[in-house]
PDB file as gemmi writes it, atoms N, CA and C in Angstrom:
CRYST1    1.000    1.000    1.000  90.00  90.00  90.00 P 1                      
ATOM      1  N   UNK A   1     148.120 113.393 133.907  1.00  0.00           N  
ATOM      2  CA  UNK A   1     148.182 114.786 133.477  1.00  0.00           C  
ATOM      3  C   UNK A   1     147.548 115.648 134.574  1.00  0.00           C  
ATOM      4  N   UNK A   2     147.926 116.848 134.673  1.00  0.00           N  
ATOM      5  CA  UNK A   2     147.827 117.890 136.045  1.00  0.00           C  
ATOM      6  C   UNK A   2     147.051 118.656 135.164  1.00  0.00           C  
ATOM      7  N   UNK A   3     146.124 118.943 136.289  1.00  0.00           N  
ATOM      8  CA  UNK A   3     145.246 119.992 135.605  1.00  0.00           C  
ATOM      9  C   UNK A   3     145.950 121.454 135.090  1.00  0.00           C  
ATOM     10  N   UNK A   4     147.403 121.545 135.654  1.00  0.00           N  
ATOM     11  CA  UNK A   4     147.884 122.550 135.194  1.00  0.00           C  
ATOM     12  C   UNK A   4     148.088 122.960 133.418  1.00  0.00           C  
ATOM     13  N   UNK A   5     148.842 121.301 132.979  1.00  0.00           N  
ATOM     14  CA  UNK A   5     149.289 120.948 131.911  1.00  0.00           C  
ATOM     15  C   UNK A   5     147.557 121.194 131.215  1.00  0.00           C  
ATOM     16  N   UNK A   6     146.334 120.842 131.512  1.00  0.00           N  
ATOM     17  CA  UNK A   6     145.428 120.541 130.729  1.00  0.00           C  
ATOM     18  C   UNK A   6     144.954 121.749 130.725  1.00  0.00           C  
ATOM     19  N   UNK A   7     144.883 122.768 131.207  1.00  0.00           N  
ATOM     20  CA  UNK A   7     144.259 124.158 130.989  1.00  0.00           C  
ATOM     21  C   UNK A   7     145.472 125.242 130.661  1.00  0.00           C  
ATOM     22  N   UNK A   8     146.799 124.355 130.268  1.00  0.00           N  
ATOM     23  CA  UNK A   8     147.713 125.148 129.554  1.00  0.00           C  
ATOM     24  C   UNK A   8     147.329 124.718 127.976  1.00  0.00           C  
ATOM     25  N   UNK A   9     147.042 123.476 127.543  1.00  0.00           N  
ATOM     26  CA  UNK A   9     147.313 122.706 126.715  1.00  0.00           C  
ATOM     27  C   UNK A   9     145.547 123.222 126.292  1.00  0.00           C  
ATOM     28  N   UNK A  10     144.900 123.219 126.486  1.00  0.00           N  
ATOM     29  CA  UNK A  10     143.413 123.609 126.406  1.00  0.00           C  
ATOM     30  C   UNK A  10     143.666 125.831 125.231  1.00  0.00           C  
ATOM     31  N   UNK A  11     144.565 126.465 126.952  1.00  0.00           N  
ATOM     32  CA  UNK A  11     144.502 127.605 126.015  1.00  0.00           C  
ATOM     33  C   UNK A  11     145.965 127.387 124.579  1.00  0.00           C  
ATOM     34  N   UNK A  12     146.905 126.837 124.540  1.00  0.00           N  
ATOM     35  CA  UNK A  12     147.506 126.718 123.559  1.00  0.00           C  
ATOM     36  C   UNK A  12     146.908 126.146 122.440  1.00  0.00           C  
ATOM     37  N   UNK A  13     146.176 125.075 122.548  1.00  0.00           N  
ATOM     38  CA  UNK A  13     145.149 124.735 121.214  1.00  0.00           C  
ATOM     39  C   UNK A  13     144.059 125.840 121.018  1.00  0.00           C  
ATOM     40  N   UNK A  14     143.585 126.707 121.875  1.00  0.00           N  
ATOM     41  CA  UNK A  14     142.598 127.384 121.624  1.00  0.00           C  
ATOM     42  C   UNK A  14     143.676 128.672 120.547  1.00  0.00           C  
ATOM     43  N   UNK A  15     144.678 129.056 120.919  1.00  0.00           N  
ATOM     44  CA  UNK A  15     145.315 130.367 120.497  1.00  0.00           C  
ATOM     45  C   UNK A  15     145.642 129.916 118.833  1.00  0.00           C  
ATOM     46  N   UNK A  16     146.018 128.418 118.961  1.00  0.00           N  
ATOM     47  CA  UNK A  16     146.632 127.870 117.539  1.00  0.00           C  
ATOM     48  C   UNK A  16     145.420 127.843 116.825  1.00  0.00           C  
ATOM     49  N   UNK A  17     143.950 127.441 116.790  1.00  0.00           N  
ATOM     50  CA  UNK A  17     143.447 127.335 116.463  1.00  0.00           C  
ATOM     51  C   UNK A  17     142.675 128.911 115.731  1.00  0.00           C  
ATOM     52  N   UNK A  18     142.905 129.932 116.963  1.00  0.00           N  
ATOM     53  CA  UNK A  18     142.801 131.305 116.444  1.00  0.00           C  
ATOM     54  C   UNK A  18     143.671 132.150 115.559  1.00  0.00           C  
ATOM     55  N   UNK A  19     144.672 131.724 115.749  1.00  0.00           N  
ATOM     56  CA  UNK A  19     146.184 132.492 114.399  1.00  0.00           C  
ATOM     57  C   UNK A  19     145.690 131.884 113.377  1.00  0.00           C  
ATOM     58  N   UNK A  20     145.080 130.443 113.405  1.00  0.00           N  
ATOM     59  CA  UNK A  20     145.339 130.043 112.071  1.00  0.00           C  
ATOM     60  C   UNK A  20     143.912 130.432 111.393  1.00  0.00           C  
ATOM     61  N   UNK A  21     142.809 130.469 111.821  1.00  0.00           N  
ATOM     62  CA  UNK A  21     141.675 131.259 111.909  1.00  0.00           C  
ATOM     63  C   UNK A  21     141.782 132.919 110.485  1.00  0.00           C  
ATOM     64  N   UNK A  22     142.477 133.292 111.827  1.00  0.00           N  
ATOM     65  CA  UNK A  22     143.209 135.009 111.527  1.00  0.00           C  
ATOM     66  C   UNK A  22     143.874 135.228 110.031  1.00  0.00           C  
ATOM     67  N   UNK A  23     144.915 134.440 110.251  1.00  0.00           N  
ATOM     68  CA  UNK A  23     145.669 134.004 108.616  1.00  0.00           C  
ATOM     69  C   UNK A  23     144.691 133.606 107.611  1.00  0.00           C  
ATOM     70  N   UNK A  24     143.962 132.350 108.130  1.00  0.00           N  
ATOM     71  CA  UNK A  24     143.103 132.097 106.529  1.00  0.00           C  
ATOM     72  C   UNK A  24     142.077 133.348 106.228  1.00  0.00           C  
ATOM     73  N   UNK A  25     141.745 134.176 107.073  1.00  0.00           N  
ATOM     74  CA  UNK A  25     140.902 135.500 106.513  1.00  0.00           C  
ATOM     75  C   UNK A  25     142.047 136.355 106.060  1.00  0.00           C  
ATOM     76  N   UNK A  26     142.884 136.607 106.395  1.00  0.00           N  
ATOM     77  CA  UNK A  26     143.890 137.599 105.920  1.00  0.00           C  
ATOM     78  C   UNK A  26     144.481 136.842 104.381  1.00  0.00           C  
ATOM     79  N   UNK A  27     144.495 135.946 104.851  1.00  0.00           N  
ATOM     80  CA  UNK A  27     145.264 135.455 102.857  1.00  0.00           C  
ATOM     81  C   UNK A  27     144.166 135.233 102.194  1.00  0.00           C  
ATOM     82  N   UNK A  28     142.670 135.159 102.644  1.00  0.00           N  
ATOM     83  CA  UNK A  28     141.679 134.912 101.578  1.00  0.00           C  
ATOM     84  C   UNK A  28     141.566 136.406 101.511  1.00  0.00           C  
ATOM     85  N   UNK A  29     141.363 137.444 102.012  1.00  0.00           N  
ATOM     86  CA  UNK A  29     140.981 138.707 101.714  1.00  0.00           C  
ATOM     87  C   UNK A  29     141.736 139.012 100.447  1.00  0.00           C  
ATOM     88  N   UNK A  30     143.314 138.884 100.673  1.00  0.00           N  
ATOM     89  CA  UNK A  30     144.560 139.545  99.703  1.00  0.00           C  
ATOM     90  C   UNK A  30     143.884 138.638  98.404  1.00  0.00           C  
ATOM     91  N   UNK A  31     143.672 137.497  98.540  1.00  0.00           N  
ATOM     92  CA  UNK A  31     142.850 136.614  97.201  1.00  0.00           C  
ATOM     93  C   UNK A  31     142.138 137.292  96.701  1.00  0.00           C  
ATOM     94  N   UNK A  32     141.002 137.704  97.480  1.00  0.00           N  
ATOM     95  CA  UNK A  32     139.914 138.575  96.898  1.00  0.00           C  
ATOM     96  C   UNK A  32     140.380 139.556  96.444  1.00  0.00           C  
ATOM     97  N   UNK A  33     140.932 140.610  97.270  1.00  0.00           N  
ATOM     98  CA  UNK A  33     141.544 141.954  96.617  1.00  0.00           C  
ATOM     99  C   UNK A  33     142.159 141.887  94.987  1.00  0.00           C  
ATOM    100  N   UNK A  34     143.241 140.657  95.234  1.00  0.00           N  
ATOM    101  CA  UNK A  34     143.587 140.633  93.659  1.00  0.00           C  
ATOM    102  C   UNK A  34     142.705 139.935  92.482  1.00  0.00           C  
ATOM    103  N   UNK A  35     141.413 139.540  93.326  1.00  0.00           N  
ATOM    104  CA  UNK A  35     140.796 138.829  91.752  1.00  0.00           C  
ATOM    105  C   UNK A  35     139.971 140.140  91.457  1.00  0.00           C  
ATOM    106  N   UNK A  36     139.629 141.137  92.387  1.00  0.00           N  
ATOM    107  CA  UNK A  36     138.725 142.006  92.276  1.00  0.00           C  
ATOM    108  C   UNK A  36     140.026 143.288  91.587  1.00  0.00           C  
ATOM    109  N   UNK A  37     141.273 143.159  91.895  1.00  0.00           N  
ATOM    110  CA  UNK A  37     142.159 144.174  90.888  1.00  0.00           C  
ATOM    111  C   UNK A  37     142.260 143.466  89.433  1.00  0.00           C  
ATOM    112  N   UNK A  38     142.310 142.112  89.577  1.00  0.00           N  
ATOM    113  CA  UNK A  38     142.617 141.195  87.596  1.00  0.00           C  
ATOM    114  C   UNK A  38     140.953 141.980  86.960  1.00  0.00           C  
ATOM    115  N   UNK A  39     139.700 141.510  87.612  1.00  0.00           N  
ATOM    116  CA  UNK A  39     138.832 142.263  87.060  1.00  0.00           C  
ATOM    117  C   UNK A  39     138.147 143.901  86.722  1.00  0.00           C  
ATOM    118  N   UNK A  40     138.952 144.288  87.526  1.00  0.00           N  
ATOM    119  CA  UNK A  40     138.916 145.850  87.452  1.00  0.00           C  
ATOM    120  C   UNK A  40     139.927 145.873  86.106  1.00  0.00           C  
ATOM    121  N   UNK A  41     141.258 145.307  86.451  1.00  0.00           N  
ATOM    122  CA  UNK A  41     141.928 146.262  85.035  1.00  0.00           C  
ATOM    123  C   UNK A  41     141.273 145.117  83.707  1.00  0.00           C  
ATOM    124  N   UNK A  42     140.680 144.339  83.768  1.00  0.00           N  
ATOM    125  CA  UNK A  42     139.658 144.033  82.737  1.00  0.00           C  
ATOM    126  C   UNK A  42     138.915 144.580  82.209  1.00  0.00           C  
ATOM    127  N   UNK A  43     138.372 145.416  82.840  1.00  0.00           N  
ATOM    128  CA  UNK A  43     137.132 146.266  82.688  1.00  0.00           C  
ATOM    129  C   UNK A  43     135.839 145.866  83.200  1.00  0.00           C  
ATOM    130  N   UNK A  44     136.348 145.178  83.882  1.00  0.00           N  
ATOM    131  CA  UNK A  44     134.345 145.041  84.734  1.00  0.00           C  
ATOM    132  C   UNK A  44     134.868 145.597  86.042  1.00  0.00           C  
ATOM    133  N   UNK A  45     133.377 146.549  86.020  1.00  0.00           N  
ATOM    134  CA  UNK A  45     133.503 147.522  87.223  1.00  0.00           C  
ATOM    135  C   UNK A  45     132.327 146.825  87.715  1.00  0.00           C  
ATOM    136  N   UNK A  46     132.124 147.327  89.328  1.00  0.00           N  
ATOM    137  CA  UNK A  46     131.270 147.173  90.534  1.00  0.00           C  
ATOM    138  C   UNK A  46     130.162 148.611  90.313  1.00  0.00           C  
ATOM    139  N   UNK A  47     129.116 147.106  90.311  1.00  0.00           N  
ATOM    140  CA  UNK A  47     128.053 148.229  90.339  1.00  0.00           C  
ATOM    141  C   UNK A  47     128.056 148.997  91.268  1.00  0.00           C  
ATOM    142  N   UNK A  48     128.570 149.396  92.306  1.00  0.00           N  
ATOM    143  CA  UNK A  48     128.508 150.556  93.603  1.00  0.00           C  
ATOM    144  C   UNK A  48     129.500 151.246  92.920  1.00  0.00           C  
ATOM    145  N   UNK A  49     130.508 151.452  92.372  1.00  0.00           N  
ATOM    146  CA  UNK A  49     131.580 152.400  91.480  1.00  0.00           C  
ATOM    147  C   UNK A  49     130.836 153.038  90.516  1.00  0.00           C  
ATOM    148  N   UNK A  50     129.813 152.813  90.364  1.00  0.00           N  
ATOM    149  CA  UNK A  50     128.685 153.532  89.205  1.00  0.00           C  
ATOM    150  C   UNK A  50     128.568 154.675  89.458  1.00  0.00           C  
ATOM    151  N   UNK A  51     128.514 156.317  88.974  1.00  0.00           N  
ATOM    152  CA  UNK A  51     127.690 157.205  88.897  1.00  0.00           C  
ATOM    153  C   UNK A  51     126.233 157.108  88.701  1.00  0.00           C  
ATOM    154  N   UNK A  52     125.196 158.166  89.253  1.00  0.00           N  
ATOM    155  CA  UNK A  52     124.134 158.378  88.074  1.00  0.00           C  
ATOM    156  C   UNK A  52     123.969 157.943  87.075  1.00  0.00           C  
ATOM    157  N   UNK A  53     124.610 158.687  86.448  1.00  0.00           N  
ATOM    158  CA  UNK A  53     124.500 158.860  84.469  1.00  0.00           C  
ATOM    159  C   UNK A  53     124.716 157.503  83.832  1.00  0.00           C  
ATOM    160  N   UNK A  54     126.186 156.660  85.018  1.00  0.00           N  
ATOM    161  CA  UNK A  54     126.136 155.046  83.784  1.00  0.00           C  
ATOM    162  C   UNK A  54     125.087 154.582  84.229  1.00  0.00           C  
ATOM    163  N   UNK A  55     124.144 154.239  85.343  1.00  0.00           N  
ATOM    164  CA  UNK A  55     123.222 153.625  85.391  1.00  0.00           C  
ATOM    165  C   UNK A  55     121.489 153.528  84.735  1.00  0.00           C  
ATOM    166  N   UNK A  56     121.851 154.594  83.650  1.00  0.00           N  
ATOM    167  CA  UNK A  56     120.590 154.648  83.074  1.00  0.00           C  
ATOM    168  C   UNK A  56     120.955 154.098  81.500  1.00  0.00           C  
TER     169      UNK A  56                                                      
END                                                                             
């Protein structure tokens, strides 16, 4: 193997290793987003969505 092939093959595992990186935060976020929309139209709100007044 040529060092060409090994510092091609070096950044192609590095890039695959970063998309797939990228994707699992992007499809865990959309996860989150929708467990945090199933519990919103439930009715449990986030304590930072609070006014004043509900917090007393």
């Amino acid at each position: 193997m040529t060092h060409t092939v090994y510092i091609a093959m070096s950044y192609a595992v590095t890039a695959f290793v970063t998309l797939c990186l990228i994707g699992w935060v992007w499809l865990d976020g959309r996860a989150r987003q929708r467990e945090l929309a199933e519990l919103e139209a439930s009715g449990i709100r986030r304590r930072s969505s609070q006014t004043a007044g509900d917090r007393a």
